[in-house]
Gaussian input, Z-matrix of N, CA and C with variables (Angstrom, degrees):
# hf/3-21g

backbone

0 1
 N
 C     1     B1
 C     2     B2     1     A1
 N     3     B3     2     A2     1     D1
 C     4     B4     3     A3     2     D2
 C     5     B5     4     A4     3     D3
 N     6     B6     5     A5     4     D4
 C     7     B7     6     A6     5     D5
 C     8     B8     7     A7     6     D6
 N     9     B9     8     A8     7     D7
 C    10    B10     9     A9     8     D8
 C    11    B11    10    A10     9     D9
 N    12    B12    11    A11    10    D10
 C    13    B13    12    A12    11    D11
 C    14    B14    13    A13    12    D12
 N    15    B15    14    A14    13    D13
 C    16    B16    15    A15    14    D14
 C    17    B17    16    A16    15    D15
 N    18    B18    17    A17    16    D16
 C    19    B19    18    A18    17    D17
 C    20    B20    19    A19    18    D18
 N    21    B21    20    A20    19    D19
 C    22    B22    21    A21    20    D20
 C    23    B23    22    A22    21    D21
 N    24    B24    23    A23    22    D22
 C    25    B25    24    A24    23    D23
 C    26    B26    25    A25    24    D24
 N    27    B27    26    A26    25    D25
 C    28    B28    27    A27    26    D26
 C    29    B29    28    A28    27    D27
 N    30    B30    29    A29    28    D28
 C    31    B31    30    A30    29    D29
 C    32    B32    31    A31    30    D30
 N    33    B33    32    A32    31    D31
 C    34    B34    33    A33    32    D32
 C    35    B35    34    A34    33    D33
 N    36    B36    35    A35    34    D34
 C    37    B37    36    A36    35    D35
 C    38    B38    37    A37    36    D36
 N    39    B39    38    A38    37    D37
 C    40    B40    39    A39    38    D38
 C    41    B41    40    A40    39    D39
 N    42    B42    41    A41    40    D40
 C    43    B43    42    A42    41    D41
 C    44    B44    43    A43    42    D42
 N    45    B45    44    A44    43    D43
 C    46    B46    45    A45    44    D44
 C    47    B47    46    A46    45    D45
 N    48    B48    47    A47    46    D46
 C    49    B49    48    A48    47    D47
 C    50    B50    49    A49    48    D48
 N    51    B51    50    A50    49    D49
 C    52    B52    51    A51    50    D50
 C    53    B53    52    A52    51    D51
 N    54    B54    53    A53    52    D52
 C    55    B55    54    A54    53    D53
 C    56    B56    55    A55    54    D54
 N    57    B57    56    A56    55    D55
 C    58    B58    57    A57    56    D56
 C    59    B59    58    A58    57    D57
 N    60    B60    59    A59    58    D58
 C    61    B61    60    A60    59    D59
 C    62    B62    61    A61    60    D60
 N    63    B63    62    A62    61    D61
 C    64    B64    63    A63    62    D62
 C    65    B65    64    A64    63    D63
 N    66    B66    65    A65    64    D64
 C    67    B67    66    A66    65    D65
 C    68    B68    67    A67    66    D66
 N    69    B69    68    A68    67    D67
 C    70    B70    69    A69    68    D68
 C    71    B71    70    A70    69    D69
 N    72    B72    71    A71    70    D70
 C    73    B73    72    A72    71    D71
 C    74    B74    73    A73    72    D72
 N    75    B75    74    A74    73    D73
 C    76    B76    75    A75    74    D74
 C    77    B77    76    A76    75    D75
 N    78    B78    77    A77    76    D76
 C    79    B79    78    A78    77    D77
 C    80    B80    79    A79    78    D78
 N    81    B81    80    A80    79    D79
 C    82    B82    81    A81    80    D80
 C    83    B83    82    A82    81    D81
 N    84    B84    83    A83    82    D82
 C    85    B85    84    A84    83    D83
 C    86    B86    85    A85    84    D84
 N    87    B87    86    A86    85    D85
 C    88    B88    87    A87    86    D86
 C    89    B89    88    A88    87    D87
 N    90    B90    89    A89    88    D88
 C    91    B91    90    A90    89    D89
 C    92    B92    91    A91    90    D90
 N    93    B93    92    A92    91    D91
 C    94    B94    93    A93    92    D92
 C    95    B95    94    A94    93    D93
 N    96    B96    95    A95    94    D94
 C    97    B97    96    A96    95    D95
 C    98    B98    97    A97    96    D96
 N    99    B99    98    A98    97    D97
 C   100   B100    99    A99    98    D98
 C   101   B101   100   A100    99    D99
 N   102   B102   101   A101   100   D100
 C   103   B103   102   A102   101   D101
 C   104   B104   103   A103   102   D102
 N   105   B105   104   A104   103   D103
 C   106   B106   105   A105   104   D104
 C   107   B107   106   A106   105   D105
 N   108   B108   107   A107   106   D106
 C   109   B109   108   A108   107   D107
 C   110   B110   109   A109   108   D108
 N   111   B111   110   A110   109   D109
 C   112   B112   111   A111   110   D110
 C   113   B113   112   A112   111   D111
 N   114   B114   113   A113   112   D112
 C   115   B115   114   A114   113   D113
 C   116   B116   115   A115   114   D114
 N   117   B117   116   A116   115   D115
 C   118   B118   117   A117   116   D116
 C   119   B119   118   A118   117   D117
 N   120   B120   119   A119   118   D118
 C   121   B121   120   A120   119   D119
 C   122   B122   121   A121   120   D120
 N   123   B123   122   A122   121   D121
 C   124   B124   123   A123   122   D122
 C   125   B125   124   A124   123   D123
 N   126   B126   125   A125   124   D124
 C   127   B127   126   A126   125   D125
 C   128   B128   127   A127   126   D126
 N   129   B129   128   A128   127   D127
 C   130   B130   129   A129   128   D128
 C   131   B131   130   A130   129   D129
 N   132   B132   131   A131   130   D130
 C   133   B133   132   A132   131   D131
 C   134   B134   133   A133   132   D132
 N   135   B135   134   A134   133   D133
 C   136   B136   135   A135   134   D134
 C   137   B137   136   A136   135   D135
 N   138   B138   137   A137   136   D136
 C   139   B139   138   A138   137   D137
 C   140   B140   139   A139   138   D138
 N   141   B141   140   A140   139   D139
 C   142   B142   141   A141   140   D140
 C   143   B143   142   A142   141   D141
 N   144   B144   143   A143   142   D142
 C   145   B145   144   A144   143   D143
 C   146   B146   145   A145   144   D144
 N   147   B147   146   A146   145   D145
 C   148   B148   147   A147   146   D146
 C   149   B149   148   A148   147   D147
 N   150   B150   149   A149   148   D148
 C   151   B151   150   A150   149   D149
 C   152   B152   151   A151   150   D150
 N   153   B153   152   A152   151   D151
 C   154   B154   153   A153   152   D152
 C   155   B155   154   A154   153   D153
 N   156   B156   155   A155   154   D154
 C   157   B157   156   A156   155   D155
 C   158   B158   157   A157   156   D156
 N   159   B159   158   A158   157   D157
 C   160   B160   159   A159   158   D158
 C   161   B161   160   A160   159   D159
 N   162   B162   161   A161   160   D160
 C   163   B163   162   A162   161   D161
 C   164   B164   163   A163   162   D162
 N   165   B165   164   A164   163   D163
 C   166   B166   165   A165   164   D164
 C   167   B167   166   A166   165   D165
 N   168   B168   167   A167   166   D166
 C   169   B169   168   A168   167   D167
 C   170   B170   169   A169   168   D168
 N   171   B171   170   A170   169   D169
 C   172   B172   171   A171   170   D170
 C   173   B173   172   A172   171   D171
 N   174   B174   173   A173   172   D172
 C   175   B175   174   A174   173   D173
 C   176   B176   175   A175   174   D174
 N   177   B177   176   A176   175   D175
 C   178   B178   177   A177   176   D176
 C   179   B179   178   A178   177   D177
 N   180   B180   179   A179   178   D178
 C   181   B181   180   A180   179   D179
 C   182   B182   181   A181   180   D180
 N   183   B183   182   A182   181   D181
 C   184   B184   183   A183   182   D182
 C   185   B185   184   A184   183   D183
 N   186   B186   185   A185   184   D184
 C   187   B187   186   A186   185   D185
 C   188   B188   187   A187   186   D186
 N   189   B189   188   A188   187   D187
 C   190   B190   189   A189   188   D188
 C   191   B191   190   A190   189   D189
 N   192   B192   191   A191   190   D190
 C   193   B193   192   A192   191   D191
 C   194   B194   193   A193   192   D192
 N   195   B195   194   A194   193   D193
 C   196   B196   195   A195   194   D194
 C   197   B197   196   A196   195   D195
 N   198   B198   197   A197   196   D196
 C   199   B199   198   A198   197   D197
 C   200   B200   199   A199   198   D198
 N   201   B201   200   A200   199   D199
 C   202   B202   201   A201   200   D200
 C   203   B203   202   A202   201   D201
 N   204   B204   203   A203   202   D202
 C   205   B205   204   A204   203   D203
 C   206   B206   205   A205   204   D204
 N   207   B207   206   A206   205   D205
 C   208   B208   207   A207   206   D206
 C   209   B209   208   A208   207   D207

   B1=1.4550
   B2=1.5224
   B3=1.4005
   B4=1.4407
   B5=1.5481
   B6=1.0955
   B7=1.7345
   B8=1.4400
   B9=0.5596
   B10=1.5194
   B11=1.0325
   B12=1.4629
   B13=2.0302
   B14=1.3767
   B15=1.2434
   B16=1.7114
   B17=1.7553
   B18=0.8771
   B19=1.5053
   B20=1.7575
   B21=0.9914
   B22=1.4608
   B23=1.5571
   B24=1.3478
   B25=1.3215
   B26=1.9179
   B27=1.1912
   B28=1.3882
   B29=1.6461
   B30=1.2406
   B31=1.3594
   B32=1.6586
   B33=1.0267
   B34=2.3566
   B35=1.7342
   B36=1.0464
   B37=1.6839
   B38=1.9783
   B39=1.4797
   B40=1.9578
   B41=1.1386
   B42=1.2551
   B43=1.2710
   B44=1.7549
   B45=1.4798
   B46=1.0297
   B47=1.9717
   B48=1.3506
   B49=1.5788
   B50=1.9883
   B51=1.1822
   B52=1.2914
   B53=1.5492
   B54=1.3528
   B55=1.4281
   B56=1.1657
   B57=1.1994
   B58=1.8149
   B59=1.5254
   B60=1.4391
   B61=1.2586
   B62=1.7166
   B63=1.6092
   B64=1.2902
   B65=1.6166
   B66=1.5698
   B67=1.2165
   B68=1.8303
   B69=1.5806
   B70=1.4500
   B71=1.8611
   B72=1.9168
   B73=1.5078
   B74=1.2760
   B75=1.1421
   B76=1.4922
   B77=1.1680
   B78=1.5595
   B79=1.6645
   B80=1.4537
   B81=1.1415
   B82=1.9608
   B83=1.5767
   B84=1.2353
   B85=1.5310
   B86=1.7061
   B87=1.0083
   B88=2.1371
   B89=1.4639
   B90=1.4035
   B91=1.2140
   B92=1.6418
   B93=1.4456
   B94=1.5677
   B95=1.3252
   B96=1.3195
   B97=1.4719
   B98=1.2314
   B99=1.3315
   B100=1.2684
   B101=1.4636
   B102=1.3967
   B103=1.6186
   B104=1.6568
   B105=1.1196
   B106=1.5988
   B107=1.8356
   B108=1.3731
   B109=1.3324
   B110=1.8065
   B111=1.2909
   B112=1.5599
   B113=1.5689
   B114=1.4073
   B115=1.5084
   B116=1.4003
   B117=1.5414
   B118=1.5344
   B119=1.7453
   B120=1.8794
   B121=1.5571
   B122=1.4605
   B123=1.2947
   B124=1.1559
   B125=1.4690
   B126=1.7157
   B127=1.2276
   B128=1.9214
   B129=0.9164
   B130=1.6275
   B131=1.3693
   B132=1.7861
   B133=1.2244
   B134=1.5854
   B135=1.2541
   B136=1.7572
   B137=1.4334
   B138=1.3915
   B139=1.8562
   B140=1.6840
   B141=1.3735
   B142=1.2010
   B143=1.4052
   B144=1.2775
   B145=1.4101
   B146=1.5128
   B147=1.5698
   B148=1.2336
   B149=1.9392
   B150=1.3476
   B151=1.3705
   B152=1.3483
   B153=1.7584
   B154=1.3916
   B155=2.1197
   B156=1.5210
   B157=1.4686
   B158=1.4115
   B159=1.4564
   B160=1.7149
   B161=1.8228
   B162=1.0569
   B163=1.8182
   B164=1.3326
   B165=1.5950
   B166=1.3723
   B167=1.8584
   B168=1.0612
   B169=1.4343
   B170=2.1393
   B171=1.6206
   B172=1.6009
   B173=1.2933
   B174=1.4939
   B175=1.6865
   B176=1.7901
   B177=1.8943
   B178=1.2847
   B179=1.7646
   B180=1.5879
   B181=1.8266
   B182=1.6399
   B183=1.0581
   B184=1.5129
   B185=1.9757
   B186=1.1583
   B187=1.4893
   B188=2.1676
   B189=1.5117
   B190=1.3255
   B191=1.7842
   B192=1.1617
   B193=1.8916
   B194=0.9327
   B195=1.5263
   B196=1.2554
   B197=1.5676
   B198=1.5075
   B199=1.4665
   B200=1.3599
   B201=1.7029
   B202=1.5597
   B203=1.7644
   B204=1.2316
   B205=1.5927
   B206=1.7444
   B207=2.0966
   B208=1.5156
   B209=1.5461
   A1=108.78
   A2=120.82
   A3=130.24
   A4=112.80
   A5=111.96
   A6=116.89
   A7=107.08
   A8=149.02
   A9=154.71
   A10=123.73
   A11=104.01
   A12=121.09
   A13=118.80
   A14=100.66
   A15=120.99
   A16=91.86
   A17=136.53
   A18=152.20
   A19=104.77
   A20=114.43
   A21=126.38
   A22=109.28
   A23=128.10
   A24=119.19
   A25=107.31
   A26=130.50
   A27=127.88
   A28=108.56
   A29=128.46
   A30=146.81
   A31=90.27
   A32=97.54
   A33=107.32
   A34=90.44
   A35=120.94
   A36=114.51
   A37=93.69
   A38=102.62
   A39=89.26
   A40=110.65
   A41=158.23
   A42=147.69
   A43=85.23
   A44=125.97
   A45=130.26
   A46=106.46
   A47=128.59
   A48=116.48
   A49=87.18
   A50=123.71
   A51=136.20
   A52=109.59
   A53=129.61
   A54=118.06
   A55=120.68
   A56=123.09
   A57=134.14
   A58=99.45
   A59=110.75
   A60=118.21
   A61=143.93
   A62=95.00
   A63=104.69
   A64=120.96
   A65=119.66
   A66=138.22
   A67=96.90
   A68=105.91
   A69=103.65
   A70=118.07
   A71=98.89
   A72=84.56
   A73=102.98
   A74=148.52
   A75=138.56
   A76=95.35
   A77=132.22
   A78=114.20
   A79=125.69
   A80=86.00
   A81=92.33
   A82=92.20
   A83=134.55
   A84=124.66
   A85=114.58
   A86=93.08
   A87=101.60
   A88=106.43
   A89=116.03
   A90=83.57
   A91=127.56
   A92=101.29
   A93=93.42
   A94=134.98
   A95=106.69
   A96=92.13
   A97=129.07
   A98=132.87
   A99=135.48
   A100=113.27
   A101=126.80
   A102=115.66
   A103=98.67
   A104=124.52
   A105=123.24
   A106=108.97
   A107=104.32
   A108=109.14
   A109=106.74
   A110=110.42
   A111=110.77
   A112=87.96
   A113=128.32
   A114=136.83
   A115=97.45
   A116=110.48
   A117=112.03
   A118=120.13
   A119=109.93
   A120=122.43
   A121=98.35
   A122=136.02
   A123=143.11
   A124=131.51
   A125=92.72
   A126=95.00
   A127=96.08
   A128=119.22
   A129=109.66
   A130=99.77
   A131=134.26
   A132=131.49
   A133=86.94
   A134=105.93
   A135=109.21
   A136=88.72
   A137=93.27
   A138=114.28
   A139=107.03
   A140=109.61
   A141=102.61
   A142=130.26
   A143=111.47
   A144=134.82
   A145=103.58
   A146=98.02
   A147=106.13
   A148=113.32
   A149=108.99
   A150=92.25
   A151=111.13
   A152=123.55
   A153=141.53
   A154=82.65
   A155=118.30
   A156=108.92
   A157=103.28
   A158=105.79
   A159=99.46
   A160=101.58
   A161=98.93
   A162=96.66
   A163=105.50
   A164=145.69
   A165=115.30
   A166=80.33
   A167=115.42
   A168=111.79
   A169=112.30
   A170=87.15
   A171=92.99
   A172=158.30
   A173=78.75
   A174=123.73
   A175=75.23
   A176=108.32
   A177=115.39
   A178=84.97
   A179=77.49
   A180=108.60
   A181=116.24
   A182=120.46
   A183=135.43
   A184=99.00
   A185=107.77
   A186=107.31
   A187=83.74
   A188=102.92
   A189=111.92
   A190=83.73
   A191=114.31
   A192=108.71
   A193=138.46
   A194=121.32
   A195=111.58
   A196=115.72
   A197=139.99
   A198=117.53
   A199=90.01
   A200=99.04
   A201=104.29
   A202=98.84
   A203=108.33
   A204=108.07
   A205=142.65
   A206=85.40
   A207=85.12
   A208=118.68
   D1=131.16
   D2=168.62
   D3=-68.35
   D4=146.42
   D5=172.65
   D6=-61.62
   D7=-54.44
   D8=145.34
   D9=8.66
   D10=-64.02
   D11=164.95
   D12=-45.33
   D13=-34.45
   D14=-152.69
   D15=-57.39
   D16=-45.19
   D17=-152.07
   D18=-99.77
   D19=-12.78
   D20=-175.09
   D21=-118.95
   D22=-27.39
   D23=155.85
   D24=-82.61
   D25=-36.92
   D26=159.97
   D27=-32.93
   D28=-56.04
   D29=-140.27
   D30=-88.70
   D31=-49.52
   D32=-169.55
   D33=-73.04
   D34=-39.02
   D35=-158.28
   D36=-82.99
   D37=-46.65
   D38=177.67
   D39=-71.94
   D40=-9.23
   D41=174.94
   D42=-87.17
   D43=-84.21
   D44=-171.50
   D45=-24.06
   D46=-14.63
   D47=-173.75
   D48=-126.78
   D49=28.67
   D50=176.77
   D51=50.45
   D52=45.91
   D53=167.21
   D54=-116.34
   D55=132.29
   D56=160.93
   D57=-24.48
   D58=166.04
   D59=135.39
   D60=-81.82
   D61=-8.59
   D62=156.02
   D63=-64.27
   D64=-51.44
   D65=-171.92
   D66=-56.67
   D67=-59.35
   D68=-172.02
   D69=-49.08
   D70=-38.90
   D71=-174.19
   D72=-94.82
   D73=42.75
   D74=147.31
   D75=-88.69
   D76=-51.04
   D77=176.45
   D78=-47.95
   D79=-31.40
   D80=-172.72
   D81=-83.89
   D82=-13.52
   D83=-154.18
   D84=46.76
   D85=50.34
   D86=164.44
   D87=-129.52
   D88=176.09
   D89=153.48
   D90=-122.16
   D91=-145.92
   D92=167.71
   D93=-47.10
   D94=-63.44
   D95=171.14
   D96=-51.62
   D97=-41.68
   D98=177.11
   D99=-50.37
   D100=-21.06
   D101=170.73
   D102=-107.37
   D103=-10.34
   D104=152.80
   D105=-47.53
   D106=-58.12
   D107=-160.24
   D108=-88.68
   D109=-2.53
   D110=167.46
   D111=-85.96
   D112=-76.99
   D113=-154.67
   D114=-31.02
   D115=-51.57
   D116=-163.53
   D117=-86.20
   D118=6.46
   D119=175.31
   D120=76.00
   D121=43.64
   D122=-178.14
   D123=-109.42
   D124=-15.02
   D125=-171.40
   D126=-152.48
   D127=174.12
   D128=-171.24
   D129=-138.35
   D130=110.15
   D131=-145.04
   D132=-94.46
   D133=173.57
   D134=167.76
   D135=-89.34
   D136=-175.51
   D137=-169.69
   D138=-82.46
   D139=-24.41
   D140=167.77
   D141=-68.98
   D142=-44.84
   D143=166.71
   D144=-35.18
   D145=-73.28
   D146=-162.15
   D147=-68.00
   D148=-17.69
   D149=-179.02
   D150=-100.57
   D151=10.51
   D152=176.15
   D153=-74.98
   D154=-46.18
   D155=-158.94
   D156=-72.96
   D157=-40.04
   D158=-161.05
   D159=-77.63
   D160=-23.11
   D161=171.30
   D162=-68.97
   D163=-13.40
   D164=-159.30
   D165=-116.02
   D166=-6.17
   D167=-169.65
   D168=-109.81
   D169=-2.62
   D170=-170.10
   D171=113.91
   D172=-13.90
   D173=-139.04
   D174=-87.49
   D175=174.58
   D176=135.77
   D177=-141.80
   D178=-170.69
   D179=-177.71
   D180=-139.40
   D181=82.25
   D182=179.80
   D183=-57.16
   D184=128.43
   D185=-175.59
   D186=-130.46
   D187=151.87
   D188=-153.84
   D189=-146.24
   D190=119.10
   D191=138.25
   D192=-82.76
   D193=138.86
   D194=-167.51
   D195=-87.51
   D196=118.23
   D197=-165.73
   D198=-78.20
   D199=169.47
   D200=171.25
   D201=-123.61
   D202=177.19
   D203=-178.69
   D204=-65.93
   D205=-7.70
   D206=177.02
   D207=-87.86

């Protein structure tokens, strides 16, 4: 998945569970704009942020390292 997406599956899943973006950032305690400017790839949340959104919306976020050969 591109970073890019990240803000566009956020965006389909809060409408899809009927909430504003006002409603979403009082849960998260941010505010509106700030999930305006993730939805729209505008802004790059920390991990807290972001796993405060995908928890109130359902979501998770699988994070992976990549090994290298040494």
């Amino acid at each position: 998945m591109k970073q890019d997406e990240i803000g566009k599956i956020i965006q389909k899943r809060r409408i899809l569970l009927s909430l504003n973006q006002k409603d979403l950032a009082e849960m998260v305690e941010v505010t509106p704009k700030t999930i305006y400017s993730i939805e729209n790839n505008k802004a790059n949340p920390s991990l807290e942020i972001l796993k405060k959104i995908l928890e109130i919306l359902g979501l998770e976020i699988k994070i992976q390292i990549k090994k290298t050969d040494e």
